[in-house]
VEXMARVEX-544666 format. One line per field, with one value per residue (C-alpha): residue number from 1; residue in three letters; z, x, y. Coordinates in pm, whole numbers, always signed. Example, Ala and Ser with C-alpha at 12.3 -4.5 7.8 and 13.67 -1.06 7.14 Angstrom:
% VEXMARVEX-544666
num: [1; 2]
residuo: [ALA; SER]
w: [+780; +714]
u: [+1230; +1367]
v: [-450; -106]
% end
This chain:
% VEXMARVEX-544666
num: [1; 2; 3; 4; 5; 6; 7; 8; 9; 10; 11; 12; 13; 14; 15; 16; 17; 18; 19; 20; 21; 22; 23; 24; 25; 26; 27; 28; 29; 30; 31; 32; 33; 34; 35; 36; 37; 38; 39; 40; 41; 42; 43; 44; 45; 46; 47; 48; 49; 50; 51; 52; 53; 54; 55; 56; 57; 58; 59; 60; 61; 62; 63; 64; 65; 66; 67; 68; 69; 70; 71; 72; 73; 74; 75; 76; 77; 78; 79; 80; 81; 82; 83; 84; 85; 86; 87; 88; 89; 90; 91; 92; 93; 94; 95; 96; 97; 98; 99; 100; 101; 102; 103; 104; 105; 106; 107; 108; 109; 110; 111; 112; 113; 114; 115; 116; 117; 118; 119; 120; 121; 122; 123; 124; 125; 126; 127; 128; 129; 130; 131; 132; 133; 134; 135; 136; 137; 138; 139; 140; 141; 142; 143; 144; 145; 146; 147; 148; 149; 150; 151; 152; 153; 154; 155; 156; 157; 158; 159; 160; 161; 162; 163; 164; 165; 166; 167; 168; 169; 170; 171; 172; 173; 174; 175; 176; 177; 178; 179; 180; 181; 182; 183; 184; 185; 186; 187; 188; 189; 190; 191; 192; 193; 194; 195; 196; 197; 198; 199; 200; 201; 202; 203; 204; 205; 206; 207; 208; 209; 210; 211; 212; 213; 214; 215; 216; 217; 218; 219; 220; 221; 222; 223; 224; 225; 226; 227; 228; 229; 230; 231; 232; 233; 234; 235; 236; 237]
residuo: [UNK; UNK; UNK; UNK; UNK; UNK; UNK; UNK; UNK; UNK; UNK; UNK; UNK; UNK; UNK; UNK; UNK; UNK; UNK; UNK; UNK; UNK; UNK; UNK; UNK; UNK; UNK; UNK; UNK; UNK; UNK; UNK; UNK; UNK; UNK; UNK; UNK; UNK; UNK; UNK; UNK; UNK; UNK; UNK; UNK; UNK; UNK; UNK; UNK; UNK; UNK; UNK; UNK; UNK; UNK; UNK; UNK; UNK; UNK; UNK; UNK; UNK; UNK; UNK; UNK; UNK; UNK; UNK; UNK; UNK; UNK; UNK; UNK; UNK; UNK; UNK; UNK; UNK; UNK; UNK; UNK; UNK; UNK; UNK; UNK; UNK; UNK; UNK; UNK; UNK; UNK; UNK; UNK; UNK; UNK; UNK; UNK; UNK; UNK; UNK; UNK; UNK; UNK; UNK; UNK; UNK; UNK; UNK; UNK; UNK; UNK; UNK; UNK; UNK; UNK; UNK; UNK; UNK; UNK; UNK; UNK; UNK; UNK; UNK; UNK; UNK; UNK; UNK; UNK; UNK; UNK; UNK; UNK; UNK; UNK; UNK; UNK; UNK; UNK; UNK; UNK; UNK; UNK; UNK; UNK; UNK; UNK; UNK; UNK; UNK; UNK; UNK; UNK; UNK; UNK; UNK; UNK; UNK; UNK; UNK; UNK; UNK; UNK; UNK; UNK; UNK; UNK; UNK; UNK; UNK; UNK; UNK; UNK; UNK; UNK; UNK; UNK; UNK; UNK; UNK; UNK; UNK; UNK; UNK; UNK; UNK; UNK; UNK; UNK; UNK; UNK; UNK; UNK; UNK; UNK; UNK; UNK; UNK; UNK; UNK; UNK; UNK; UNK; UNK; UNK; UNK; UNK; UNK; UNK; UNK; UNK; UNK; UNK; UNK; UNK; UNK; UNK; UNK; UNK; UNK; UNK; UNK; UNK; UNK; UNK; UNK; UNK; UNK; UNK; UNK; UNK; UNK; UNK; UNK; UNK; UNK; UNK]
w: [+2179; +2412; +2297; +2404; +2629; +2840; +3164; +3104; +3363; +3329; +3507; +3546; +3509; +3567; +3442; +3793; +4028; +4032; +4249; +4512; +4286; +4285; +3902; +4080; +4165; +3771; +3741; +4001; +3830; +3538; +3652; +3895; +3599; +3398; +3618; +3599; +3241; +3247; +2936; +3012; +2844; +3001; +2934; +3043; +3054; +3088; +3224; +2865; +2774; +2882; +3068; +2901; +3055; +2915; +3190; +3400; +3696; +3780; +3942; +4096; +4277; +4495; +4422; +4547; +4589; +4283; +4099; +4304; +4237; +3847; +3827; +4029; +3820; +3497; +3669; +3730; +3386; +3230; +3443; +3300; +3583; +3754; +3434; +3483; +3808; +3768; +3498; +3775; +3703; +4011; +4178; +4372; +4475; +4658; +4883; +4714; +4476; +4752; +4897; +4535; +4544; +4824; +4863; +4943; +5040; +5157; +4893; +4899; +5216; +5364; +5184; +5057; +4712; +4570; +4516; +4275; +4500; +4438; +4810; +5095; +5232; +5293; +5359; +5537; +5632; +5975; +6247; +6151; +5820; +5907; +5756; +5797; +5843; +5832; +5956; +5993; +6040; +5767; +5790; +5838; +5576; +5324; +5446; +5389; +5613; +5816; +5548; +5581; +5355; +5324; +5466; +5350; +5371; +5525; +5556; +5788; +5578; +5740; +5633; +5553; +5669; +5255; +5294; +5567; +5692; +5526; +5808; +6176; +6233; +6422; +6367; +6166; +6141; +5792; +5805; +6156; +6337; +6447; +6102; +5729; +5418; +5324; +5069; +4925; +4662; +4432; +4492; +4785; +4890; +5079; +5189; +5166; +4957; +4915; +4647; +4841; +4569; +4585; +4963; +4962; +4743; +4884; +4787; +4448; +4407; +4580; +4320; +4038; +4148; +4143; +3793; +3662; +3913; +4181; +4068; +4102; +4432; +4379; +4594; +4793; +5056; +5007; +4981; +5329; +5467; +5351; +5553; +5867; +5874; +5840; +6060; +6353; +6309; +6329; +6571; +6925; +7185]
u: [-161; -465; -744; -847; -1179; -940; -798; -465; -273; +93; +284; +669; +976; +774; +1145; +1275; +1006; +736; +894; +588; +292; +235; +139; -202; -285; -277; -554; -744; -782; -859; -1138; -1281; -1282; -1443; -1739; -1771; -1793; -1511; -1260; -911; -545; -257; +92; +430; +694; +983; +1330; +1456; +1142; +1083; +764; +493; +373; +11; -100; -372; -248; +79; +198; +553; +624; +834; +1169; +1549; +1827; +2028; +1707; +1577; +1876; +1870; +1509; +1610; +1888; +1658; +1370; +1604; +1715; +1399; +1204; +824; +701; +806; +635; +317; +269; +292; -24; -213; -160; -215; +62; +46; +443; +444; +799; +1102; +894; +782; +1130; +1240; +1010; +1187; +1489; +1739; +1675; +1954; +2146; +2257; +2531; +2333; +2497; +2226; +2143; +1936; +1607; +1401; +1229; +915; +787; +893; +1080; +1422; +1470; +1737; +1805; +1658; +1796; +1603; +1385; +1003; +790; +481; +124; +53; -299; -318; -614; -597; -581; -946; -907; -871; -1258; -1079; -1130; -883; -575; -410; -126; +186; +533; +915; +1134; +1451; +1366; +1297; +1125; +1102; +867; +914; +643; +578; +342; +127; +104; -107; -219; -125; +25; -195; +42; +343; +615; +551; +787; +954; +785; +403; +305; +290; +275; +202; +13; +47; -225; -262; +19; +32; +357; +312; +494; +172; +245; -62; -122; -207; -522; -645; -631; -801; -990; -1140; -809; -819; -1087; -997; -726; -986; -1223; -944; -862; -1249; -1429; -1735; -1764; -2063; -2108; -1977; -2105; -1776; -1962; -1746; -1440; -1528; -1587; -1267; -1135; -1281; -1129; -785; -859; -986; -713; -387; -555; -487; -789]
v: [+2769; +2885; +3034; +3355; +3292; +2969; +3019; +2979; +2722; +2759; +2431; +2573; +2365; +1949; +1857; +1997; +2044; +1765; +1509; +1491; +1438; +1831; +1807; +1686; +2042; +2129; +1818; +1954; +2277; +2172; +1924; +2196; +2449; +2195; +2112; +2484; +2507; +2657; +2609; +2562; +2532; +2407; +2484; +2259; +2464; +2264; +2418; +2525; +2685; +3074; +3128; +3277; +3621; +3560; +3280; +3330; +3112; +2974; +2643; +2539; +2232; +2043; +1914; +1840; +2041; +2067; +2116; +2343; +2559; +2520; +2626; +2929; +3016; +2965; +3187; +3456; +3485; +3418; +3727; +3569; +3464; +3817; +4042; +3764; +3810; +4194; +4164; +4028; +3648; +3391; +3185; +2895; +2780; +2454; +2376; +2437; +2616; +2844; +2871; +3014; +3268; +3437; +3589; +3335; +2931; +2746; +2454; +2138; +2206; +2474; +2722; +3047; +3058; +3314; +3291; +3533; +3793; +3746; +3740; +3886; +3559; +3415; +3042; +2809; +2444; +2357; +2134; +1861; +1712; +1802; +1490; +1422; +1566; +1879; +2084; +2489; +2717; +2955; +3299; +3398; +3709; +3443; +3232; +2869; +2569; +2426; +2325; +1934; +1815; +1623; +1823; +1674; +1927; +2116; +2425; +2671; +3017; +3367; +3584; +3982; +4224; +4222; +3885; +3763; +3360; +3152; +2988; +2902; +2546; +2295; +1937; +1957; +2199; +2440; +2755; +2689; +2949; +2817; +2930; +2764; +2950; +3289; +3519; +3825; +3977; +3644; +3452; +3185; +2986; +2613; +2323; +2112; +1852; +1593; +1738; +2012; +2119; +1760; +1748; +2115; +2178; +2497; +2642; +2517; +2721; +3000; +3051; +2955; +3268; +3493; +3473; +3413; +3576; +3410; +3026; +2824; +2545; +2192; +1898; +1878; +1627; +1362; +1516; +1734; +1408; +1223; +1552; +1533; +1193; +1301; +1556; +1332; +1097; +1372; +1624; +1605; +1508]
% end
C-alpha cells in the first residue's frame, strides 16, 4: 500500500487501455518525481479492481474499441475516479481515455456509447482515421511550450463551454475542430500518444506541481533539443 508522505500515481485499467506505449507517462512521473526527491507509489489498477479514491494523480490511456467500451462501463459503475477527482486528485486521459471522460464517444460501428461525464465533451467517429504527427501551441494560461505527439484515432471530440482547449493545432488533426485537448481545473484530456509525458515533459511536470506544489529545475537541454528537431522537421516553412 502507499505510504502516507508518496505521491500517489494511480495507472487505470493497463488490461484495457495501454495499447500505445501510454504506460510511459507513469515512468516519466515517477523518474521526474525521483530526481526531485520526491517519493512515489504506483498503483495498477486493472479492469476488475475498483479505483482507489486516495490517489494523488490519475492516468488513462489509449486503446481499441471494445475495450474502450468495457473500461467505460467498469468506470461508471465503479464512481472512484469521479469521488477522486472531486478530492482534488489530478487526471491526465490520453485518447480513448480522454474520449471516456466525456459524455458520449462513438463504438465500434459508430454507434454512441456513454462515456462517464467527467468533462464537458462528447465524442464521434470522423470521416477519416487521423495518424500521424501532431504539434499545438498550448493554451498560454497553462505557460507550456509548444506540445508534439503521436495521433491514431477516429474520433472527432466537441467540447462543452465546461472545459477549455488544451491547445490550438499546428500539424495533425486532435479534436476535429483546429484544436487538441482540453483542461478543466486538474484534469487534462489528449490524443497525443508518444508517450505524450516522454515527448513533453513540461507537461509531466506541470501535473507533478499540481499535486506537490513548485518543483525544482531539471536540465531538460537535451530533451528541448531532441524537440526542436521534431519540430523543424513536421512544421511548415
Amino acid at each position: 500500500m502507499p505510504s502516507d508522505s508518496a505521491l500517489r500515481i494511480v495507472w487505470i485499467y493497463p488490461d484495457l487501455l495501454s495499447t500505445y506505449g501510454d504506460q510511459g507517462n507513469v515512468l516519466v512521473l515517477e523518474r521526474r518525481a525521483r530526481l526531485r526527491g520526491i517519493d512515489t507509489e504506483t498503483v495498477h489498477v486493472r479492469s476488475a479492481d475498483p479505483v482507489p479514491e486516495t490517489g494523488d494523480l490519475y492516468l488513462i490511456g489509449g486503446g481499441e474499441d471494445r475495450p474502450q467500451i468495457l473500461a467505460a462501463e467498469r468506470l461508471r459503475r465503479d464512481g472512484g475516479l469521479h469521488r477522486a477527482i472531486a478530492g482534488g486528485a489530478v487526471l491526465l486521459a490520453v485518447c480513448a481515455g480522454y474520449q471516456i471522460m466525456g459524455s458520449t464517444f462513438g463504438g465500434e460501428e459508430g454507434q454512441p456509447v456513454d462515456g462517464i461525464g467527467l468533462l464537458d465533451i462528447s465524442s464521434s467517429r470522423g470521416p477519416a482515421r487521423a495518424v500521424g504527427e501532431l504539434v499545438a501551441e498550448v493554451d498560454a494560461a497553462l505557460n507550456l511550450p509548444t506540445l508534439t505527439g503521436f495521433e491514431n484515432h477516429m474520433g472527432v471530440t466537441h467540447l462543452g463551454p465546461g472545459v477549455k482547449p488544451l491547445s490550438k493545432t499546428l500539424v495533425g488533426i486532435g479534436n476535429g475542430d483546429g484544436f487538441e485537448g482540453c483542461y478543466t481545473g486538474h484534469v487534462v484530456g489528449t490524443y497525443l500518444h508518444g508517450p505524450a509525458l516522454a515527448r513533453n515533459p513540461a507537461l509531466a511536470d506541470l501535473l507533478l506541481s499540481w499535486c506537490a506544489g513548485d518543483l525544482a529545475p531539471l536540465d531538460d537541454s537535451r530533451y528541448e533539443a531532441l524537440r526542436q528537431e521534431r519540430l523543424a522537421a513536421v512544421l511548415p516553412d
